[in-house]
Each structure stands twice: as C-alpha cells, then as structure tokens.
C-alpha positions in Angstrom: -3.8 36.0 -19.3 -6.4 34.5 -17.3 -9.2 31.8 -17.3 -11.9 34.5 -17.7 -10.7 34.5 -21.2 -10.1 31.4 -22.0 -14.1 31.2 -20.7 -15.0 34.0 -23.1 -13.6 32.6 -26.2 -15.6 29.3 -25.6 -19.3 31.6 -25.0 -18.9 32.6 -28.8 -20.8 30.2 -31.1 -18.3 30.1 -33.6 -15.1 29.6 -31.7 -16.4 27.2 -28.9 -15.9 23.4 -30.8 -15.0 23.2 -34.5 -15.2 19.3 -35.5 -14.7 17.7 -38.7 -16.8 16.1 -41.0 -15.8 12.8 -41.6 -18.2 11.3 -38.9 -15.4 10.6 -36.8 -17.5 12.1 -34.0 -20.0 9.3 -33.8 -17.4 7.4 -31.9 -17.4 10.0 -29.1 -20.0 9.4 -26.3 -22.3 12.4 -26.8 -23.2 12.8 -23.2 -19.2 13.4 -22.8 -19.2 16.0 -25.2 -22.4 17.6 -23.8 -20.5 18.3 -20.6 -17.4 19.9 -22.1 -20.1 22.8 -21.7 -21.1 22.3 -18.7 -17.8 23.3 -17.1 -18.3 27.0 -18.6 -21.8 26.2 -15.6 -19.7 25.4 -12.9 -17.2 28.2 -13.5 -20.2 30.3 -13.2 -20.4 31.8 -9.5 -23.5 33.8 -9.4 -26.0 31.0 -8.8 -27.6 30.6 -12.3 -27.2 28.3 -15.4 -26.9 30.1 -18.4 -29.8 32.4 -18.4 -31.8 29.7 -16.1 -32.1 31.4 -12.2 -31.6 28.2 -10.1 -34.6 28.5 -7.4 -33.5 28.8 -3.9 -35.3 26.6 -1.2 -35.0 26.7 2.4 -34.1 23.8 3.5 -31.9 23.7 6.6 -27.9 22.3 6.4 -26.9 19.5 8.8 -24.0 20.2 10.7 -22.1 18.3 13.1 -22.7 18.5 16.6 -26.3 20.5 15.9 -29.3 18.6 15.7 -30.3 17.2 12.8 -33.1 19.6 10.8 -36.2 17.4 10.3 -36.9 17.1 6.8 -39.9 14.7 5.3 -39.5 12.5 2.5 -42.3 11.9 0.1 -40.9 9.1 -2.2 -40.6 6.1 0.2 -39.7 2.8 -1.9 -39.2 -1.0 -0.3 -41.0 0.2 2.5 -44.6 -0.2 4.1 -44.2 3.7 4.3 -45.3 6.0 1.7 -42.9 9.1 3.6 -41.3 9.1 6.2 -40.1 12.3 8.4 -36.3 11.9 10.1 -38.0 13.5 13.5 -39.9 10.0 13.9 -37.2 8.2 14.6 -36.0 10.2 17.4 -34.9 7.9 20.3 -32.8 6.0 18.4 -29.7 6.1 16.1 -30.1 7.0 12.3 -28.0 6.9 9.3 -29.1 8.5 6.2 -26.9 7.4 3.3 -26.6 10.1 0.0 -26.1 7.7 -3.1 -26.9 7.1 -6.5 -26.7 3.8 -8.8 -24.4 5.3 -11.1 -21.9 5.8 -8.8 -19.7 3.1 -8.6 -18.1 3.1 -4.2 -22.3 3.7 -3.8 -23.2 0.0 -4.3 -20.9 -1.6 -2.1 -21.7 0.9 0.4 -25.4 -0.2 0.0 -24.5 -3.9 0.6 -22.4 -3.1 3.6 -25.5 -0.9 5.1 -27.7 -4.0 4.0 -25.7 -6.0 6.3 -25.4 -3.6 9.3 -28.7 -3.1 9.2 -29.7 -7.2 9.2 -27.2 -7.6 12.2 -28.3 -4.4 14.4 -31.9 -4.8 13.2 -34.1 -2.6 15.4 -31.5 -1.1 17.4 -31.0 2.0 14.4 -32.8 3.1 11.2 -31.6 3.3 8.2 -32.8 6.0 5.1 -31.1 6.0 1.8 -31.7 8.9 -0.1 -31.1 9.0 -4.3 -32.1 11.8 -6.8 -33.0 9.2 -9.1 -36.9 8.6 -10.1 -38.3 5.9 -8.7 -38.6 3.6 -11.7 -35.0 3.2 -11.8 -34.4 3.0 -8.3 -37.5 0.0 -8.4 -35.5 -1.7 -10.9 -32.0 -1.7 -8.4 -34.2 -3.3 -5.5 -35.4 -6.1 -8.1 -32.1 -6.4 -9.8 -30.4 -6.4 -5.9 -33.3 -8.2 -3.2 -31.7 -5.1 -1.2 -33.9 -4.7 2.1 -32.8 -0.8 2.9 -35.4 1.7 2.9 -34.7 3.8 -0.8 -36.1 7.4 -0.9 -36.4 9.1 -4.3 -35.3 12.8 -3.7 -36.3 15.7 -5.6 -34.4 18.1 -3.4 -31.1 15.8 -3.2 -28.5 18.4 -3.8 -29.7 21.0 -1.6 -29.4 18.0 1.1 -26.5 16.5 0.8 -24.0 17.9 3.0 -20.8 16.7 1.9 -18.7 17.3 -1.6 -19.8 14.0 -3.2 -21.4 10.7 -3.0 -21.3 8.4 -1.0 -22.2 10.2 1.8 -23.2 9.2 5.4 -24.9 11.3 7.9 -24.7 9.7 11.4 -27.3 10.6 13.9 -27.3 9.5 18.2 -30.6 8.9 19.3 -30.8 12.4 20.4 -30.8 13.7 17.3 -27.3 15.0 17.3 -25.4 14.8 14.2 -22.6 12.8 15.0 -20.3 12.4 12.0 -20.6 13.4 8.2 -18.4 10.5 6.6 -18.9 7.6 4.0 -19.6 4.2 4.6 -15.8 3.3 3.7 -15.1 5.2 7.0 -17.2 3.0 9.7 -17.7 -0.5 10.8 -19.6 -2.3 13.2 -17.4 -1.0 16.4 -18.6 2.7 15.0 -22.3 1.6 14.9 -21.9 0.2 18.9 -20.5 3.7 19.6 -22.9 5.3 18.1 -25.9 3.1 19.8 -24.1 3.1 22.8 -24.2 7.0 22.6 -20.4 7.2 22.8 -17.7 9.4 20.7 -17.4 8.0 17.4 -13.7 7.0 17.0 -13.5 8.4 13.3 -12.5 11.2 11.8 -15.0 13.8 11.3 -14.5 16.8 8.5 -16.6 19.2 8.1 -16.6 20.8 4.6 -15.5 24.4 5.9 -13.1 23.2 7.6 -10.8 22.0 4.2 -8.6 24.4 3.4 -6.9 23.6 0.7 -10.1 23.4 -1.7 -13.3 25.0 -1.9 -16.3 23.6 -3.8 -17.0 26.0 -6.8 -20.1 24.3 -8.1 -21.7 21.1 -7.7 -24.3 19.5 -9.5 -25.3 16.1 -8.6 -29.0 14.3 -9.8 -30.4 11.7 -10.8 -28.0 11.2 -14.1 -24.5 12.3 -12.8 -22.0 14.1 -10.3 -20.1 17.4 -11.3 -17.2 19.0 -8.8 -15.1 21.6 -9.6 -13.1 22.6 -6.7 -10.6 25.0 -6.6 -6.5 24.6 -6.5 -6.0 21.7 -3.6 -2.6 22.6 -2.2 -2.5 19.1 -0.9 -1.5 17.7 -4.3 0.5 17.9 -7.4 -1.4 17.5 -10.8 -2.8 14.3 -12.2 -5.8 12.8 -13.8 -7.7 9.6 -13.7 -10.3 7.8 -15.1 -13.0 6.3 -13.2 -15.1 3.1 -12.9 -18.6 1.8 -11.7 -19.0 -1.5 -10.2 -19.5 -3.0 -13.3 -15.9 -2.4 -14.4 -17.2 0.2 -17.0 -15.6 3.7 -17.2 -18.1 6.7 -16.5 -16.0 9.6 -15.2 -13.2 11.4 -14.8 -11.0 13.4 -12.2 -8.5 16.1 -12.8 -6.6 17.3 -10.2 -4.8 20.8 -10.3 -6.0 21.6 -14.1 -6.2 24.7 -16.1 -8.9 25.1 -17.9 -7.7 24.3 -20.9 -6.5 20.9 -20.5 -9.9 20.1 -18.2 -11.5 20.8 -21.5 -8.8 19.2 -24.1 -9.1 15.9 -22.2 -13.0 15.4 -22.9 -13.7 12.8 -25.5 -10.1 13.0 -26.8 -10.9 16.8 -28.5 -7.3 17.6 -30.2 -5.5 20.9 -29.9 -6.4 21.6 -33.4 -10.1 21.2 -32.6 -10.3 24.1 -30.0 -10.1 28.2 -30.9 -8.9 31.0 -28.4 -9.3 34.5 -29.2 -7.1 37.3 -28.5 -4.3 35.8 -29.5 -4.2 33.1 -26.4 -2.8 29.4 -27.1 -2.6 26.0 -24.8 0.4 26.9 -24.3 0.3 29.7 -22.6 -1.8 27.4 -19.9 1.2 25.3 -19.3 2.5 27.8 -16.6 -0.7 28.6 -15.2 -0.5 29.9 -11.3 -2.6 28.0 -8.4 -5.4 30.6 -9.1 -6.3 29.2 -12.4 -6.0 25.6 -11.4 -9.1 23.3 -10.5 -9.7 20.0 -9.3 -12.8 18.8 -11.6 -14.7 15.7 -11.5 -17.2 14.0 -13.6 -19.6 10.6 -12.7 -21.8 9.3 -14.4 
C-alpha cells in the first residue's frame, strides 16, 4: 500500500471528489477546493503539470558565499527607474527581498525594510521583488505610502532561492552573497556588519544543507504559495491554520501528513466524500511510514 495509489485513484474522473447535491458546497471557498488537485501537481516529480511541460529558463541560482548572478528587472514600480539591473549597484550593500501581498509575515517585513532603508539611506539599496502584476502591487504603495523600490517579476519562482516567502538575499558591496534569511532574522546591528563588510552574526542555511526535508515542488506566483516537502524528521505531526495581516485565514500547513489526510482536511471534505480503489481505506493511512509522509503548505 503506497501513496502512488492513493494518487491513482484520485486521476480517475469518477472516483476523484463525489459531492452532494444539496448546495451545501457553495459554502466551501472554491479556490480551496481547486487546490485539493493541485497536490496530485506537486506530487508530480518529472517537471510538468498535467500534460503542460513547464519551460525551463536559464537563469543562474544565488548561493552563499558566490557572487551574486546579475539578473535585470524590467517592471520597476515607485521608482524613477523603469528596470534596474542588480550589477549597478555594485560598490555597495544590497538586499533584495522575495514577497508577495498575500502573504501575511511579508508586510511587516516591508515596513521594517521601509524603515532600514529611511535610517541607512544611501549607504545600501534596497529591491523588492513580487510575482504579482503591477496593478495590484500599485494599489499596495497607494494603500501603504511605502517608499521601497517594488519590482513586478515574471520569473519570481525561478529566482527565489529559498523554500518560501519572505525571503532576503543579503549582498556586501562586493557582490558576495552574504546570507539567504528573512527579514525576521536581521536588525540594524546586521545591516552595520554588512556595510561595514564584516561577518554577519546570523545564521545562514542554505537549502541543501536541510536534511531532514527536501522541497518536492513549489509553486509560488502572483496568487499563492504551494510547498510540499518531504517527511521532516525534526517533528512530530500537526497542522495549522494560517493568517494574513488582516487577521483573515488564507492557508494551511500540515506537517508529517499522508496523503490522505493532506487531502481530507481541504474545505472540511468528509470521509464519505472521497473513493479509493483497489480496496484501499483512510485507514489504512493511519500507520503510514516516514516515506509517505509530507509537510504541505498552502498561502494564499
């Protein structure tokens, strides 16, 4: 008994959701339900979605202690720029900051890079960099009086170096990529380091160097965040809701999940309301070894 078949079961028209009737489904926020299928994309390994070949670009990964790739962005907003390429500001220390409005830790991150880069003025650059289209991210800066340089980002994903968002590139003014972190993780005593050109007195994790969970798939634009990791040693089971800074709820994490119960816990779907075939139950999930247990997270 496996996940594969669990997976198989839910590809068959017929036996993937059976709801009822009674219009009790109009209650159940749809985009929700539309990603109960996307988790059959993230289990996918081979690069595609569905019968869609995901295009491939070149763009080069920014790794600690290596010098940051120069990369130009073409969607400038609250700037006099229209683009703006990362080698110009070589000579000086740069943060580029991965966020999204959605996400809820991004918008007190913003205001705390706001007011760094007030106090330090001149002394570093800052570029924060959303997949979101520009209307919406023009509508933040009204709603907000934020000063920060936004980019819109059609190549996001392929950028962002870390598991999720926030995320926080630091750069010395050689170019060197200093730390990969999130704004929760540095203060003003970082930022003097860092202009100072001096070890940065955080803690710096690289993505291949976590053990105890590998990313499977991610899929982050301009309308959400999707993890699924696999088994993370590090922790028992558990699952929580999340919340933006609004205090409204758009996600949810489970942590060391089968399948199964990933799926069962989207808009409340009851045990009656989903099929297995060859004879396989929930059940049979309940005893499921590390190899079929994910950590899965949604944002929206």
């Amino acid at each position: 008994m496996s996940n594969k078949n669990f997976i198989n079961s839910l590809q068959s028209k017929r036996n993937f959701l059976s709801f009822n009737k009674s219009g009790h489904l109009k209650k159940v926020n749809f985009l929700l339900t539309v990603l109960v299928q996307l988790v059959l994309v993230l289990c996918a390994v081979d690069g595609s979605f569905g019968n869609i070949k995901i295009e491939k670009q070149d763009i080069p990964k920014i790794i600690v202690g290596e010098k940051i790739p120069d990369y130009t962005f073409k969607s400038v907003l609250n700037s006099d720029l229209k683009s703006v390429s990362i080698a110009e500001y070589r000579g000086k220390p740069l943060i580029l900051e991965f966020w999204a409005t959605w996400c809820g830790p991004c918008l007190p991150a913003m205001i705390k890079l706001d007011s760094l880069k007030e106090y330090y003025k001149d002394e570093i650059e800052i570029i924060t960099v959303s997949p979101e289209e520009p209307g919406r991210l023009e509508k933040y800066i009204e709603n907000t009086g934020i000063n920060l340089m936004i980019v819109s980002e059609v190549n996001f994903d392929k950028i962002v170096p870390s598991k999720t968002i926030p995320s926080t590139v630091l750069i010395d003014g050689n170019g060197i990529v200093k730390a990969i972190t999130d704004p929760s993780h540095f203060n003003s005593e970082i930022i003097d380091q860092l202009v100072a050109g001096e070890s940065l007195a955080l803690i710096q994790v690289k993505e291949d160097e976590i053990p105890e969970s590998k990313v499977i798939k991610k899929l982050v634009d301009k309308d959400k965040q999707i993890v699924m990791m696999t088994y993370d040693k590090s922790g028992g089971g558990h699952s929580r809701e999340l919340y933006n800074a609004e205090g409204r709820k758009n996600g949810y994490v489970w942590h060391n999940f089968a399948l199964p119960f990933i799926i069962h816990g989207f808009s409340g779907l009851s045990f009656e309301r989903i099929f297995f075939k060859d004879g396989l139950k929930m059940s049979d999930y309940s005893r499921a070894e590390p190899s079929e247990l994910f950590v899965f997270s949604i944002e929206v």
